[in-house]
N, C-alpha and C positions, 0 to 999 in steps of 0.2 A: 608569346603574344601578350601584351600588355591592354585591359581593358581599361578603358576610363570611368571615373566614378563622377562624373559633372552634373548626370541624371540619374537620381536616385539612389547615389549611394552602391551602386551593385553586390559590390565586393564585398562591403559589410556581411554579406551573407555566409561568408568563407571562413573558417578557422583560420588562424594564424599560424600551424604549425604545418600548412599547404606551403609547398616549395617554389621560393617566389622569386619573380624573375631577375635576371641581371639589374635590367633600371629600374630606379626609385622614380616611383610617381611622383609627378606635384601634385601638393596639396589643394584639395577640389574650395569649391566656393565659398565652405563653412568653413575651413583654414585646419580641417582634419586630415590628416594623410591617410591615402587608402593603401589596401593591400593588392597587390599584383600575385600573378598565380602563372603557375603554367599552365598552357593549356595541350600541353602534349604529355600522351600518355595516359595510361588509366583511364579507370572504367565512366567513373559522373564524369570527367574530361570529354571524353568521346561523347555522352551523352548530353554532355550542356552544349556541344557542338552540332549535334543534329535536331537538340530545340533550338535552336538560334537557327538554324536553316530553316525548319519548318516555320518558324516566329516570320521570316521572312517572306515564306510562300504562299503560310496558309493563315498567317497573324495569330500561335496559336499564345501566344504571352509567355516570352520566354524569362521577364523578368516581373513576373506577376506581382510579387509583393513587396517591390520599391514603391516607395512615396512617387504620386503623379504631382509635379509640380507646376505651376502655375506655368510657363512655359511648352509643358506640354498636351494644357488644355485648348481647346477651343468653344467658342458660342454654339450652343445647342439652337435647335430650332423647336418647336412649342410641339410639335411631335415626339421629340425626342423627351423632352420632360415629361411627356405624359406617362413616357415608361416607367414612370416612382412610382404610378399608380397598378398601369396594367401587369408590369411584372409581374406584382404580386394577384393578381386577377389570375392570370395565368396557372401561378404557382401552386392557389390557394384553392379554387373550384375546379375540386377533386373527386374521384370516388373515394380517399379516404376522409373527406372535411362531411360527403353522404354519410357515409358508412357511423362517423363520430355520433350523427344527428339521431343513430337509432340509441346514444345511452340511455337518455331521458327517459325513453318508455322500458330500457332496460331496468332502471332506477323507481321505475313506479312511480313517477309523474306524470302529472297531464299534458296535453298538448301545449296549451295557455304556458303555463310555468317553462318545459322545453325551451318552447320560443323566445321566450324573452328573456330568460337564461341566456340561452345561445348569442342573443343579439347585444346583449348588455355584457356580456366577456367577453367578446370579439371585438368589439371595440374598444374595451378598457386593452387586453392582449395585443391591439393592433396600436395603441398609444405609446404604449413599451417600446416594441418597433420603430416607430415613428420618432420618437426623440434621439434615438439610439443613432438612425441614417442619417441624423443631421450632420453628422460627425463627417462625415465620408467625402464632400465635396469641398467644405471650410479647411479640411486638414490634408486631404490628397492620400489618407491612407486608409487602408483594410483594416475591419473592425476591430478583427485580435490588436493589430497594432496599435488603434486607438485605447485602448482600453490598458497599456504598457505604462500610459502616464497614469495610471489611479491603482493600477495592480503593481507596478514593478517588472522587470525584468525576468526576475525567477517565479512569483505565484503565477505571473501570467500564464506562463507554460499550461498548467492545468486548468485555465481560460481554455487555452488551445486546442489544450487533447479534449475537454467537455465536449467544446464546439464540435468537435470534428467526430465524436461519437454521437452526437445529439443530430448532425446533418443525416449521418448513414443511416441512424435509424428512422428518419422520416422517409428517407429514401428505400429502406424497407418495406415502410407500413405502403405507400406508394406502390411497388412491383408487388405486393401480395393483394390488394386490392384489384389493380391490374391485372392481376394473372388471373385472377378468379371472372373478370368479365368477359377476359380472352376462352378462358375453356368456357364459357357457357357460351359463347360466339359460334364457339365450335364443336359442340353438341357434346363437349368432353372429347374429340380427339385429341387437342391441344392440354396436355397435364397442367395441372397448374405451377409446376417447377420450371416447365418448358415456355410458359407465360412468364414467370417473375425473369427467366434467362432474358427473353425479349424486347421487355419492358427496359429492365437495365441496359444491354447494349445497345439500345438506341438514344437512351438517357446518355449513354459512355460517349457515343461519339459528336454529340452537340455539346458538349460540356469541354469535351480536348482540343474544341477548335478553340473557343477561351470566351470572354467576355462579351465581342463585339457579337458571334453568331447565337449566343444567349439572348441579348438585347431584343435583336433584332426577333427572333422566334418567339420566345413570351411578350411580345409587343402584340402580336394577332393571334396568338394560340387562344387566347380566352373565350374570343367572338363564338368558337365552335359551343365550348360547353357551358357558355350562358344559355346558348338558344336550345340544350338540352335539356338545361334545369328547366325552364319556362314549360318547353314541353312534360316532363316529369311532373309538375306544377298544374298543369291544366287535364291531365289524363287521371290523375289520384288524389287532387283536393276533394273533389265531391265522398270518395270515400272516409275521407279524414274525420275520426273522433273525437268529435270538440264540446261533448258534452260529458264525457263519464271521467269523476274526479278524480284525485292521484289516489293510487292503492296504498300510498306511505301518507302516515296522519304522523299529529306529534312531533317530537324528537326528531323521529325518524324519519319524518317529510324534510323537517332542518338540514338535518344530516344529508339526503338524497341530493337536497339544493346545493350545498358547497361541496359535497364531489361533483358533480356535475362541473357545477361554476370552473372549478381549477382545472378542469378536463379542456373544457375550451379555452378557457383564456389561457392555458400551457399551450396550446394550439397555435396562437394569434403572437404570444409575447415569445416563442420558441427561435423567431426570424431575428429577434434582437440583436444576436452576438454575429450575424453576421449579415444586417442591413447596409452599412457601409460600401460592402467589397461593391457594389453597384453603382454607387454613385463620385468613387472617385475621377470620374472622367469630367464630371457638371464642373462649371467656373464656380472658384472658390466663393463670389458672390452671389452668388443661388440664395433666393429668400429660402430660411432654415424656416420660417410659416409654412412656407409653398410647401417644404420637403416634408415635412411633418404631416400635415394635413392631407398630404396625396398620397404617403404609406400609411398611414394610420388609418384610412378609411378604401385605401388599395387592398388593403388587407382584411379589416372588421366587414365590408358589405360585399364581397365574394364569398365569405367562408362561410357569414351568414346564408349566403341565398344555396349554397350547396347543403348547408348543416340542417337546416330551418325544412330541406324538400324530404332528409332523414327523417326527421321527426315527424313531418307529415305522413309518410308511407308508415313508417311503424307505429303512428296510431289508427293506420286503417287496416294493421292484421286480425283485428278484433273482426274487422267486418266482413274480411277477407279470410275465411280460413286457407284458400290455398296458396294467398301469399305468404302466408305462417310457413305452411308449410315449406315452400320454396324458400324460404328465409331459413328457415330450422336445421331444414334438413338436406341445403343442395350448396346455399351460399347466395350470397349477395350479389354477382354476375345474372344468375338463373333468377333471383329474385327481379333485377330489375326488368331482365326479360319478360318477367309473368306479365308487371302491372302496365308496357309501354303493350301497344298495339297498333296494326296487323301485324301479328309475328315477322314477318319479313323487314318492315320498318324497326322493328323492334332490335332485331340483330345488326343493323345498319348502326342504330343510333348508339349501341353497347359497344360495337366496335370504334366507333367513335370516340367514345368515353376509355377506352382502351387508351387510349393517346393523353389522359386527362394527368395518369399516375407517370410519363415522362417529363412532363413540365415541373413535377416534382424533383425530381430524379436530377434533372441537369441546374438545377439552385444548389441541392444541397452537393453532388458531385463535385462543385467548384469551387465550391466555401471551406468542404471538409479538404478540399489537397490543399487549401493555400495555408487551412488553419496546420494542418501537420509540417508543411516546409516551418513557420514559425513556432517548434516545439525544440528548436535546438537548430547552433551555424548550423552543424552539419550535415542536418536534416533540410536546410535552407538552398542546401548543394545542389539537392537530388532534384531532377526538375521535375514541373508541375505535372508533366504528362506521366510520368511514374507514377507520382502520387494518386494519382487520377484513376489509373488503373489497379492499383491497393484499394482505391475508396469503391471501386467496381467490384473487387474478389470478396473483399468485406462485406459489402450492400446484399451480395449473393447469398451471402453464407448466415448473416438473417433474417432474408427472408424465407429461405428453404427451410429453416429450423424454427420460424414463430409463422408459417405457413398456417397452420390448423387453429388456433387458440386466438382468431383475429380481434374478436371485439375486448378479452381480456389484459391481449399485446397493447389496444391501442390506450386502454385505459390504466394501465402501469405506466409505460413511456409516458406519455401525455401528460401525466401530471407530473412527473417526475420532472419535466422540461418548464412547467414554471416556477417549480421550486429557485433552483440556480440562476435561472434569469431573472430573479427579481431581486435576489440580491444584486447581481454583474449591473443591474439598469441603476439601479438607488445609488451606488458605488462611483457610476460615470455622472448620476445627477448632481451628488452631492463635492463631486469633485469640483465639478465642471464651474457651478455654480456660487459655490461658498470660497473654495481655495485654490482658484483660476477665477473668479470675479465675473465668471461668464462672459473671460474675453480671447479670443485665442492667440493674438499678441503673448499670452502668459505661459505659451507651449513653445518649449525648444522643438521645434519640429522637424529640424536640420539633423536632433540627435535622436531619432524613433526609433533605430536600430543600436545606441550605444548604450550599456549600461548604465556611467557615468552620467549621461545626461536625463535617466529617469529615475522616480521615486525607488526606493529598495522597496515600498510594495506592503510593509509591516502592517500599515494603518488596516488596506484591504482586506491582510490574509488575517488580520485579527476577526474583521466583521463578517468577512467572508465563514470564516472557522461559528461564529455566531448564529449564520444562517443556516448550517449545516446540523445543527444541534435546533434549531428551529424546525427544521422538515422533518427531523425526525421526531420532532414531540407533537407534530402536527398532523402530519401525514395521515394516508387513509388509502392503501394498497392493497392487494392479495394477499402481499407475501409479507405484511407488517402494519399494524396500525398504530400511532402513537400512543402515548396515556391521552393526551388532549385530546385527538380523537376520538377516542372510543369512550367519553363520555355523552357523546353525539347519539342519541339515540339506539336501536339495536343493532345497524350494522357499522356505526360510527360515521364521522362526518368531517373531510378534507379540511381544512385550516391553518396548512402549512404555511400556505401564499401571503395571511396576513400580518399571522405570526413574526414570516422572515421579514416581508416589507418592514416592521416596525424596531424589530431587533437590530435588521444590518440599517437601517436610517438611525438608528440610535448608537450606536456601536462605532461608524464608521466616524462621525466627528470627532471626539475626543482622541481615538486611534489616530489619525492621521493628523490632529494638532499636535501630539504629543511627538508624533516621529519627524511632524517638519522642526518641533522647539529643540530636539537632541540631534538629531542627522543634516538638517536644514537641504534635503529635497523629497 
C-alpha cells in the first residue's frame, strides 16, 4: 500500500532502509520524492495501522507531527482563539502553581516581596512563552520542529529529549500534588501512590484522544478552579501576615530574592519549547500580537492568582498554628482542608482541585510523545499513542519516587527548567530576527523534516554548550551551588537565568555568522 506524501510530508518520518514498495511515487509539491513502505507485516506496521483507524474514529492524530498546511487549515471563530489564553488558564492554576507560592515564606521573605516576586516572573516567564507560540500557526509546525531551523537537525534531538523530560516532570510534580489532595479527600483511605495512579490515567486518556479533545477540555477546565482560588482568597486573607519583615536581611535577603525569582519564572518560561504544538491549527495569518499577548498573560495571571493564594496561606501559619501544623506534618491536601470551611464544603472543594493537577498532566502528556517521535526517523514510526503511554509509565514512576520530598522536588526541577529555556528562547529570537530578517518567506518550510534543507545546528550547539557552563556557574540547588552563586549571601543566590540569557545572546551571533560564511545554511 502506497501512501501519499501531498500533506505533510508523512513518510519522511521513515527510514530509508524500510522495504519499499513496487511503485515509485511521484514527486509531492516541493519536487522531493517520497519514500513508500510496506505496510504489511511487522510490528509499528500493524500498529501505524490501527492509529490510522482509530485517527479515523476517535481523531486520535495519527500523523501528529507533519507540518499542518495552509490547506488544511480553517477560520477560527473568536472562541476558538480564546483558547491561547484559556489553555493555559487551565494548565497553569494548579495545586502545584499553590504549592510553589508557599517558597517565599520558605526562603524567609515577606509577604510584600513573595507577591511581587511571583507576579513580576510570571510574567517576564509567561513572555518567553508567548514569543516562542507565535511560531506555531505562521509555520504550521510543532515547536521541536520549529526550533530545527536555529538548532540543526542533530543538537535539536537534545531540544527533544529536554523537552520531553521537562513535560513528564511537570506532569509529575502535577499527580504528586494531586494525590495528596485526593488522600486528604479521603481521610487517608486513598494512598497517595493510589492518588498520583488516578491523577495520571485520567490525564492518559484525554491526552490519547489528541489535540482537538485537549482544546476543547482546557477551554472550560479553568472556570472551576479560578472560582476556587477566589474562595481560598476570601476564607484566609484576613489571616494573612502583612506586617512582620523578611527573616533574611543583607546578602542573604538578595540571595533569597533571585532564587525565588528563577523558581517562578522556570515555571511560566518552562511552556516555551512546546507552546507551538497548539496553535498549529490557527490560519497562518493570525496577528503574532494577538498570539503573544494572549499566552504570555494566559499564562503570567493564572499562575499568579494560584502562586500569590500560596504565599498568602503560608504567611498566615504564623497566625495559625494548626495550619503549620497540618502543613508540617500531614501535607498540603489536609492543609488546604484545614483553612476552607464547613468541613463538608471543604472536601467538595479539595476534590475539586483534584482535577486541577490533570489539566496539567494531559499538556505535558502530549507535548512529551510528539517531542520523543522527533528524537530519531525511527522513533518518528512508533506512533503517538505508544509514546503516550511511555510518557504515562515515566510520569508514574516520578512521581512515586519524588512523592515525599515535594517542595524540595519542586524547587530543583523548577529552576532547573529556566535554565535551558532561556537559552532555546534567545536562540529562536536571535535567529528569527537577525538572520531570517524576521520574515518567514526566509524558512524552507516545505524541508522541516530534511536535513539538507536545515542549518547543521553548530552556531546553536556552540551557544547552547555556553549556556550550559553558565547554569552551572550560576545555579543555586540542593545538590550543587555555582562559585557565582555562593557568593550570594549565606545560603547563595540563583543567577543562572541571567548569566545564560547574556552569554547564549552573546555567543549565538558570531556562531551562527561564522557557520553560515563557511557552510552557507
Amino acid at each position: 500500500m502506497e501512501l501519499d506524501l501531498e500533506k505533510g510530508h508523512s513518510m519522511a518520518d521513515y527510514t530509508a532502509d524500510e522495504k519499499a514498495a513496487p511503485e515509485v511515487p511521484s514527486k509531492d509539491s516541493s519536487g522531493r520524492e517520497p519514500v513508500a513502505i510496506s505496510q504489511a507485516g511487522g510490528v509499528l506496521s500493524r500498529l501505524r495501522n490501527l492509529e490510522e483507524r482509530m485517527d479515523r474514529k476517535l481523531g486520535v492524530e495519527s500523523e501528529a507531527i507533519n507540518r499542518k498546511r495552509a490547506e488544511d487549515k480553517k477560520d477560527v471563530s473568536w472562541i476558538e482563539q480564546l483558547t491561547m489564553a484559556l489553555l493555559w488558564a487551565s494548565g497553569t492554576m494548579n495545586t502545584s502553581c499553590f504549592a510553589t507560592g508557599f517558597l517565599g515564606w520558605e526562603f524567609g521573605l515577606s509577604l510584600k516581596q513573595s507577591i511581587l516576586i511571583t507576579i513580576f516572573a510570571s510574567i517576564l516567564g509567561g513572555a518567553i512563552t508567548g514569543y516562542c507560540a507565535t511560531f506555531g500557526a505562521a509555520t504550521g509546525l510543532r515547536q521541536i520542529s520549529v526550533s530545527r531551523y536555529s538548532f540543526g537537525w542533530w543538537p535539536n534531538k537534545l531540544i527533544a529529549l529536554l523537552n520531553s523530560i521537562q513535560q513528564m516532570g511537570w506532569a509529575a510534580v502535577s499527580c504528586i500534588t494531586g494525590g495528596l489532595a485526593l488522600t486528604a479527600v479521603s481521610d487517608g483511605q486513598v494512598s497517595l501512590v493510589l492518588g498520583v495512579i488516578i491523577l495520571a490515567v485520567v490525564a492518559l486518556l484525554i491526552s490519547f484522544v489528541g489535540l482537538n479533545a485537549i482544546l476543547v477540555y482546557e477551554r472550560y477546565a479553568w472556570i472551576i478552579f479560578f472560582v476556587i482560588f477566589l474562595i481560598i482568597f476570601g476564607e484566609t486573607g484576613k489571616y494573612a501576615d502583612n506586617t512582620t519583615p523578611a527573616s533574611a536581611t543583607g546578602a542573604t535577603l538578595t540571595g533569597s530574592i533571585l532564587s525565588l525569582f528563577a523558581i517562578v519564572y522556570g515555571s511560566s518560561a518552562s511552556w516555551c519549547t512546546m507552546a507551538s504544538d497548539y496553535y498549529v491549527h490557527y490560519p497562518a495569518n493570525v496577528s503574532r500580537v494577538k498570539v503573544f499577548l494572549m499566552t504570555t498573560f494566559g499564562i503570567a495571571i493564572p499562575t499568579s492568582i494560584g502562586m500569590v493564594a500560596g504565599c498568602v496561606v503560608a504567611s498566615s501559619l504564623k497566625n495559625k498554628p494548626e495550619w503549620h501544623d497540618a502543613y508540617e506534618n500531614q501535607g498540603l491536601g489536609y492543609l488546604i482542608q484545614e483553612i476552607l470551611y464547613p468541613r463538608g464544603f471543604a472536601k467538595f472543594l479539595l476534590a475539586l482541585l483534584v482535577l486541577s493537577g490533570i489539566n496539567t498532566n494531559v499538556i505535558s502528556i502530549y507535548s512529551a510523545a510528539i517531542s520523543f517521535q522527533q528524537l530519531a526517523r525511527p522513533f518518528a514510526r512508533i506512533p503517538r499513542f505508544i509514546w503516550t503511554l511511555f510518557c504515562f509509565a515515566c510520569i508514574l514512576a516520578l512521581a512515586v519516587g519524588g512523592r515525599e520530598k515535594l517542595n524540595e522536588y519542586l524547587q530543583n526541577f523548577l529552576s532547573l527548567l529556566g535554565y535551558w529555556c532561556t537559552s532555546y528562547a534567545i536562540i529562536l529570537f536571535e535567529e528569527h530576527f537577525v538572520f531570517r530578517k524576521g520574515k518567514f518567506e526566509n524558512y524552507d518550510l516545505e524541508g522541516w523534516n530534511e536535513p539538507a534543507s536545515l542549518p547543521l545546528g553548530i552556531g546553536a550547539a556552540v551557544a547552547f554548550g555556553l549556556g550550559v557552563v553558565s547554569w552551572c556557574m550560576g545555579m543555586d540547588e540542593t545538590w550543587f551551588i555555582g562559585p557565582l552563586a555562593k557568593t550570594i549571601g549565606d545560603s547563595g543566590g540563583d543567577v543562572a537565568n541571567e548569566i545564560t540569557f547574556v552569554v547564549t545572546a552573546l555567543g549565538y551571533l558570531p556562531a551562527r555568522y561564522l557557520e553560515l560564511k563557511f557552510f552557507g545554511r
